[in-house]
C-alpha positions as CSV (number, residue, x, y, z in Angstrom):
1,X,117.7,180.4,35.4
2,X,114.8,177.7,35.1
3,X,117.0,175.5,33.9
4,X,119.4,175.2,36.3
5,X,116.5,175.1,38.8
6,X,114.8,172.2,37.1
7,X,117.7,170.0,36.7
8,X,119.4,170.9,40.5
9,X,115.7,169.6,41.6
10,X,115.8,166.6,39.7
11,X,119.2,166.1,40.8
12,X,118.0,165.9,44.4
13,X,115.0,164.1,43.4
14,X,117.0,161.4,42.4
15,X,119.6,161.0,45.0
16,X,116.9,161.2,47.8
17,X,115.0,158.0,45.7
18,X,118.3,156.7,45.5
19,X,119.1,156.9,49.0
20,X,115.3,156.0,50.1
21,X,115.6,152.4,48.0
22,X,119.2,151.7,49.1
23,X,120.3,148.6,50.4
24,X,122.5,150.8,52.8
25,X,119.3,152.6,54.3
26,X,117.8,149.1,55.0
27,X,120.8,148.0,57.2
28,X,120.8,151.4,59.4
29,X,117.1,151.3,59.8
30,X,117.8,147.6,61.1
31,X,120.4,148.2,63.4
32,X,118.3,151.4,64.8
33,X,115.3,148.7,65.3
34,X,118.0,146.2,66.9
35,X,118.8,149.0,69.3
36,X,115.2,150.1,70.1
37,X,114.0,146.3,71.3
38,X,117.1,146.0,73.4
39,X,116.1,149.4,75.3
40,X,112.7,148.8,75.4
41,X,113.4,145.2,76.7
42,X,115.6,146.6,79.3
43,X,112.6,149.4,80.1
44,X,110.0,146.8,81.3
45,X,111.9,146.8,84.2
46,X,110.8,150.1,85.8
47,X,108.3,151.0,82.9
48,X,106.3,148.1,82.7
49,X,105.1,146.4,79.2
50,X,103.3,148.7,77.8
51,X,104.8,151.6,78.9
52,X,107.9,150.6,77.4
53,X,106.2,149.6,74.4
54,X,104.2,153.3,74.1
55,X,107.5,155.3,74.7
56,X,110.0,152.9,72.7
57,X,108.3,151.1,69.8
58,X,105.3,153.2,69.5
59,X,106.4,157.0,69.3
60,X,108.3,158.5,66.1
61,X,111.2,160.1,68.7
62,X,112.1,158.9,72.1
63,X,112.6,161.7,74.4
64,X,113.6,161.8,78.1
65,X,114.5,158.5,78.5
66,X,117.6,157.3,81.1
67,X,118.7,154.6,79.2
68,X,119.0,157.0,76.0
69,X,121.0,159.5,78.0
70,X,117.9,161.5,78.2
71,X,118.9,162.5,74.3
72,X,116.7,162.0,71.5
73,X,116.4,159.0,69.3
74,X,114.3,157.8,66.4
75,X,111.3,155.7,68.0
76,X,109.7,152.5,66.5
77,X,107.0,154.2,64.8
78,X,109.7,156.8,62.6
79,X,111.6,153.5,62.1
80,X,109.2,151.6,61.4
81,X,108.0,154.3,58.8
82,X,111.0,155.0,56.9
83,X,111.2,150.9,56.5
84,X,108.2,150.5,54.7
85,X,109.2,153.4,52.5
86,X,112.3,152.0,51.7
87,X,110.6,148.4,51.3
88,X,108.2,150.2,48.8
89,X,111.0,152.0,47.2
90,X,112.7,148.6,46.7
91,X,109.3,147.0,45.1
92,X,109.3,149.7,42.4
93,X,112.6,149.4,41.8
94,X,112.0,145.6,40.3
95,X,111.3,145.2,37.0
96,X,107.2,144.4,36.3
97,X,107.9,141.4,34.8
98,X,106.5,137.4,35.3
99,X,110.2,136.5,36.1
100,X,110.2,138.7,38.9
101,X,106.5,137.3,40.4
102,X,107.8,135.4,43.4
103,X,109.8,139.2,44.3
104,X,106.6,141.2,43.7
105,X,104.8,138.8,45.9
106,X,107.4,139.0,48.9
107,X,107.7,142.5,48.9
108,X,103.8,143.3,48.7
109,X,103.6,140.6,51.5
110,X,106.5,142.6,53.6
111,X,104.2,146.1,53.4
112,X,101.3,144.3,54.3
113,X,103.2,142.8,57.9
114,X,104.7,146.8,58.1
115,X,101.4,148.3,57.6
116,X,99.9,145.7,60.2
117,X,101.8,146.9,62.9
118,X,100.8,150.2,61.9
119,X,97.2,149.4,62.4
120,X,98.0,147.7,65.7
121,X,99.8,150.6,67.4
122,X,97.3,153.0,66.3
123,X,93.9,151.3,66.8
124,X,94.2,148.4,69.5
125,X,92.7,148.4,72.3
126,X,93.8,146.1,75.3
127,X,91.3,145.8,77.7
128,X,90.4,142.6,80.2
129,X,87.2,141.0,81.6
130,X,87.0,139.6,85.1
131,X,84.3,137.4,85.9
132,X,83.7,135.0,88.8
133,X,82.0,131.7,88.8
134,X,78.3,132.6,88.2
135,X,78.7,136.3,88.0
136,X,77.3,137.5,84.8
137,X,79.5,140.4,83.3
138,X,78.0,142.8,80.3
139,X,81.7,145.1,80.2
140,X,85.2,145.4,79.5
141,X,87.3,147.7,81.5
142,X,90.7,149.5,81.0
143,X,94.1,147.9,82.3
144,X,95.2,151.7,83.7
145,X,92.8,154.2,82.5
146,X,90.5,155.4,84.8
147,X,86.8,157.1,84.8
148,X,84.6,158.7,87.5
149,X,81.9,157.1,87.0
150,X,78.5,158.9,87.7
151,X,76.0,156.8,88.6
152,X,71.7,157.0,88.7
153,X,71.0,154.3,91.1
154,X,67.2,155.4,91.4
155,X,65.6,152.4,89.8
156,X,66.3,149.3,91.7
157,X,66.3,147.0,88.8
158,X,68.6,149.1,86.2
159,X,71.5,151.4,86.6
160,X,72.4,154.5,84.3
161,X,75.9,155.1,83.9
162,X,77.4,158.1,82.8
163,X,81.3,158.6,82.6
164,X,83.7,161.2,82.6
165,X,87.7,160.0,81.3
166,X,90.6,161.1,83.5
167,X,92.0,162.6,80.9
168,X,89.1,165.1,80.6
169,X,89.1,165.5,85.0
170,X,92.9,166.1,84.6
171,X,91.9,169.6,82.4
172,X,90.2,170.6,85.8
173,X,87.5,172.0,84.1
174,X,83.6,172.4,84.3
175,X,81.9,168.8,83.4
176,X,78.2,168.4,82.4
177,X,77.2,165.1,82.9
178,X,75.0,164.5,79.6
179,X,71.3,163.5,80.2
180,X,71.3,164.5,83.7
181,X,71.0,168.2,85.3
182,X,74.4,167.6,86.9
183,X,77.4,169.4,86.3
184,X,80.6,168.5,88.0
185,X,83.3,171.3,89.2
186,X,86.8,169.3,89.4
187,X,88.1,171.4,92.0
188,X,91.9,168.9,92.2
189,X,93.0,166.4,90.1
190,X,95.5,163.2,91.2
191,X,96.7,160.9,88.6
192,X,98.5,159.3,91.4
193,X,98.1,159.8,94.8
194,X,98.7,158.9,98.5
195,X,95.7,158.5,101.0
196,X,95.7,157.9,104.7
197,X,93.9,159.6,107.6
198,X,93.6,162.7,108.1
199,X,95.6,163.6,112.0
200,X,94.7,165.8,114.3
201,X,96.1,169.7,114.0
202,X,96.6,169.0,109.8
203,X,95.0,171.5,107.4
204,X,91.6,170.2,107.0
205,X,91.0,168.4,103.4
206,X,89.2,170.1,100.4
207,X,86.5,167.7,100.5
208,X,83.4,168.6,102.8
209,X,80.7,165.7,102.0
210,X,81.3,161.9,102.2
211,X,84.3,160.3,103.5
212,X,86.5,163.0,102.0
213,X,86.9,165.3,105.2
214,X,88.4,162.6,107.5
215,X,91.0,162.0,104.4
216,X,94.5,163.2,103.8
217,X,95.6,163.2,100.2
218,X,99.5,163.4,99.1
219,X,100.3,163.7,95.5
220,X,102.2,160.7,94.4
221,X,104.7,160.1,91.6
222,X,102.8,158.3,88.6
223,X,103.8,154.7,88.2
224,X,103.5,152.0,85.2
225,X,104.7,148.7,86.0
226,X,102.5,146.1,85.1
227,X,102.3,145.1,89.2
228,X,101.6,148.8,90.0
229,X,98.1,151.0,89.5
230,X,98.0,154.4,89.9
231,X,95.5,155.4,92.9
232,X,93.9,158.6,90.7
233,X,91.8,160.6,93.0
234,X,90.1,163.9,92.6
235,X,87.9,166.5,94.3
236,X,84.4,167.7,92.5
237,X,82.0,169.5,93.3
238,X,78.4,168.2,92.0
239,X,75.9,171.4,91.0
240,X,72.7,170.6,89.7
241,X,69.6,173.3,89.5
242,X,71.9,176.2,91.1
243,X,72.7,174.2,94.2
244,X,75.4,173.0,95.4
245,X,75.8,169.5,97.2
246,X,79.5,169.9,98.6
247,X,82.8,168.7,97.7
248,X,82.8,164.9,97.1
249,X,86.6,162.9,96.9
250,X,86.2,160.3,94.9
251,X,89.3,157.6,94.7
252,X,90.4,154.4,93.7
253,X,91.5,153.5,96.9
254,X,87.7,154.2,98.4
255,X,85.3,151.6,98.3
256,X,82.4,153.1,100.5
257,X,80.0,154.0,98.6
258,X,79.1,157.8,98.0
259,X,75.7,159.4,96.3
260,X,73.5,162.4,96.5
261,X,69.9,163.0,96.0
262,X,68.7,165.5,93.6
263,X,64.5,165.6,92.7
264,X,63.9,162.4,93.7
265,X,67.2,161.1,91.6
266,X,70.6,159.8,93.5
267,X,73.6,159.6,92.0
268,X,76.5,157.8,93.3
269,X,79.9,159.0,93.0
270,X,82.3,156.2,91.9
271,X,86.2,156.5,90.4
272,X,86.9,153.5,88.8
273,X,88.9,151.6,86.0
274,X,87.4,152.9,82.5
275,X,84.8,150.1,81.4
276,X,83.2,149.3,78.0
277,X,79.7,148.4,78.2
278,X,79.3,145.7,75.9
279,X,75.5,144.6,73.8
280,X,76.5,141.0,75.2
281,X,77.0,139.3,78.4
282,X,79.2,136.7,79.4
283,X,78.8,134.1,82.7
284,X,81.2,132.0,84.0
285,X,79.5,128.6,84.4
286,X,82.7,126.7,85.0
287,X,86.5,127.3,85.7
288,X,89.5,124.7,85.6
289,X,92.8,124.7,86.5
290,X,94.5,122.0,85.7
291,X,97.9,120.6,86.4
292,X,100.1,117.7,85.4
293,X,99.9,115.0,87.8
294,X,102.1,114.5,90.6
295,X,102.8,118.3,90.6
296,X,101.9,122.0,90.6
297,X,102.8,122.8,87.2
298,X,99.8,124.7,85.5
299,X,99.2,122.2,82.1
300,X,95.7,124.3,81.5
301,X,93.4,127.3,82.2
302,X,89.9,127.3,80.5
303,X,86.8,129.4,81.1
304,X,83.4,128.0,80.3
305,X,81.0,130.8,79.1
306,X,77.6,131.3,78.1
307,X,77.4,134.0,75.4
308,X,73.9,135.5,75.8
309,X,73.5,138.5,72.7
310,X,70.0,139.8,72.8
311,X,70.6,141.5,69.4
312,X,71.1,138.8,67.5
313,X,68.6,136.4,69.4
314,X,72.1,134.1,70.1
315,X,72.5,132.1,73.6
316,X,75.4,129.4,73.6
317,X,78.3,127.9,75.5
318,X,82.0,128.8,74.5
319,X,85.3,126.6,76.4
320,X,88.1,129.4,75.8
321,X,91.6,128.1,77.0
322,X,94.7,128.2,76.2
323,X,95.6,129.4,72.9
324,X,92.1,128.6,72.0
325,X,90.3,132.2,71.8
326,X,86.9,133.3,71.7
327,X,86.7,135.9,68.3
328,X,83.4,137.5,69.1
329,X,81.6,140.8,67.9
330,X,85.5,142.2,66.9
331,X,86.9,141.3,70.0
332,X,89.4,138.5,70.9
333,X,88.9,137.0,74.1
334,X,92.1,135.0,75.5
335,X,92.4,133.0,78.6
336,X,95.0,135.1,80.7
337,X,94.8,134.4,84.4
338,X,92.8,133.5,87.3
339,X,92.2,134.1,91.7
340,X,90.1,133.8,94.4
341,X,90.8,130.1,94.9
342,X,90.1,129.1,91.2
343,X,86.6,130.8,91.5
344,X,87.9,133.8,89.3
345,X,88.6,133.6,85.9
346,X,90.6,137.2,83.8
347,X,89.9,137.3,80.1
348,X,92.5,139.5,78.1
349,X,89.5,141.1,75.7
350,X,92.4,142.3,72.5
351,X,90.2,144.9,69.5
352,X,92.9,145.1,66.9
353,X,91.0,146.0,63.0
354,X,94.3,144.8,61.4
355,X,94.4,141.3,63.2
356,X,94.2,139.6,60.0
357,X,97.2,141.5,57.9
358,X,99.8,139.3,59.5
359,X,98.4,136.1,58.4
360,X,97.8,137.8,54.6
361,X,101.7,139.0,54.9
362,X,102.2,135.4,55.8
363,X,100.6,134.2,53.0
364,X,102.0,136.5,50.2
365,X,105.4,135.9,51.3
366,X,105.5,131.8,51.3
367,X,103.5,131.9,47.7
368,X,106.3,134.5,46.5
369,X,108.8,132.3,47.6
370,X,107.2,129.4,46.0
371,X,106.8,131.3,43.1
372,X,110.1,132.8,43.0
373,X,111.6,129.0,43.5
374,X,109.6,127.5,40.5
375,X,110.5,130.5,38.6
376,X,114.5,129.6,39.2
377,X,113.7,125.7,39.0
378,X,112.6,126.1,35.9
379,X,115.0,128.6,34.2
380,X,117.6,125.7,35.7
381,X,116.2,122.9,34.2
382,X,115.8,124.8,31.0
383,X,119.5,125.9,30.9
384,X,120.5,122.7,31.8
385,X,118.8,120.8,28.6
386,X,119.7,123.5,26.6
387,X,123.2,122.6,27.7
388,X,122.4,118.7,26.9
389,X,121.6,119.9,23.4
390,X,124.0,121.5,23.1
């Protein structure tokens, strides 16, 4: 009986490496990758970049999705997977050999681009900086995240910032706020949501402190188009020391301030686009827009910054423009837009680990191709004055 076993296993052993290093396999996984950038490409309609990027290219199945038929299909990162395996299959598959360098080289060069993108979808972070002329900016914030932000606004010289994620308000849960005596009930959660006042004769609103009672809230559908922000909202309920201090709404769409005092400490209540607080600072000294004369066609954008980094005793001027970046501390900083009249400047601020893998890939491949032509040049040449001596 072990016998039998042993060899039906190796059997299957084989025909699933034979299948995984196929040239057949390749061309599916191809055409299934074809298919996926045409649907996501047609998403970014209603979906918005990334959305369509997160639910297409970035997920192993596509579920729920119109366009699909709202059946499954493999997603980019299942595709993307099985390609690399097959790619590595392949690579094995060659014979170790100095004849078959240039190969080795394009193959390992291939695996490195795969395993780039790997990196990318699973440990960027896109985030952007807005700064004004003269404003001096020490954070990066979220492009749709949100935070509540709670606030210690006490000293008039320096803030302290404690934040809570909306993905940890949406569990409706109890919140401590960490080196504070404040806890926060989240009495209602809105990722998306409606506001307007609140009319005479309506149920009154949840809130009971701040601009909250004289506000009606509707639960909105979530959008994702890159035009469109969700307005997330939510009622808590700050206790610090046993007491209550009323149900606060804090929203997006509110800009009045809101705080309460506790021993001597006030805290303002603010809902905000998640930030990262950076150990740098950037000011705007100068923004141009340029354009080519005679018309209003945009030629250039470019940002001139003084980098101040008290860590590492650093204080200099950096010009970012287009497709000129500032690589700083990890981040990328890229010249993405502007407003207010040329007096606001919008830094793309990109955190990918694996940002250099693509240019390694590009390299591998171009000296495996150069090695695999001088390989081939010179087993031609050879045959052909072995021919002459012939």
């Amino acid at each position: 009986m072990t016998k039998p076993s042993a060899s039906r296993t190796k059997t299957l052993a084989f025909g699933a490496w034979s299948v995984l290093k196929s040239f057949q396999l390749t061309i599916v996984l191809l055409a299934l990758l074809m298919c996926l950038v045409v649907f996501c490409t047609l998403a970014q309609v209603e979906m918005g970049t990334q959305g369509a990027v997160n639910a297409y290219m970035r997920s192993f199945v596509v579920w729920n999705q119109p366009l699909l038929l709202r059946l499954p299909f493999p997603g980019g990162a299942l595709v993307g997977l099985l390609l690399t395996l097959n790619l590595i299959a392949k690579t094995i598959d060659i014979k170790l050999s100095w004849q078959k360098a240039g190969m080795w080289l394009v193959h390992v060069g291939l695996v490195v681009l795969f395993a780039g993108e790997f990196v990318a979808g699973m440990m960027q972070v896109d985030t952007n900086m807005s700064i004004e002329v003269g404003q001096t900016v020490n954070y990066v914030q979220s492009y749709k995240e949100m935070e509540l932000a709670v606030i210690d606004v006490t000293d008039p010289v320096w803030d302290e910032v404690y934040s809570v994620p909306d993905t940890m308000l949406s569990k409706g849960r109890d919140i401590a706020i960490p080196g504070t005596p404040v806890t926060l009930k989240v009495k209602r959660f809105f990722r998306n949501a409606q506001l307007s006042n609140l009319m005479p004769g309506a149920p009154p609103s949840v809130a009971t402190m701040g601009v909250g009672p004289g506000v009606s809230v509707v639960e909105a559908p979530v959008v994702s188009a890159d035009n469109e922000m969700n307005q997330t909202s939510a009622f808590v309920e700050p206790v610090a020391g046993g007491r209550s201090y009323g149900v606060w709404l804090a929203s997006v769409a509110i800009g009045a301030p809101q705080s309460f005092t506790h021993e001597g400490h006030t805290y303002a209540l603010v809902m905000r686009l998640r930030r990262q607080y950076l150990p740098y600072a950037f000011t705007l000294k100068q923004f141009r827009h340029d354009v080519y004369p005679g018309t209003d066609i945009p030629k250039n954008f470019s940002s001139l910054v003084q980098v101040v980094n008290p860590s590492q005793k650093e204080s200099r001027e950096v010009l970012i423009y287009m497709n000129q970046p500032l690589r700083y501390e990890g981040k990328t900083f890229y010249q993405a837009s502007f407003g207010k009249n040329d007096t606001l400047s919008v830094l793309s601020v990109v955190e990918n680990p694996g940002w250099l893998l693509p240019y390694v890939s590009c390299v591998l491949v171009s000296l495996g191709l150069l090695v695999h032509f001088a390989i081939v040049l010179r087993r031609s040449l050879k045959r052909r004055q072995d021919k002459k001596e012939g």
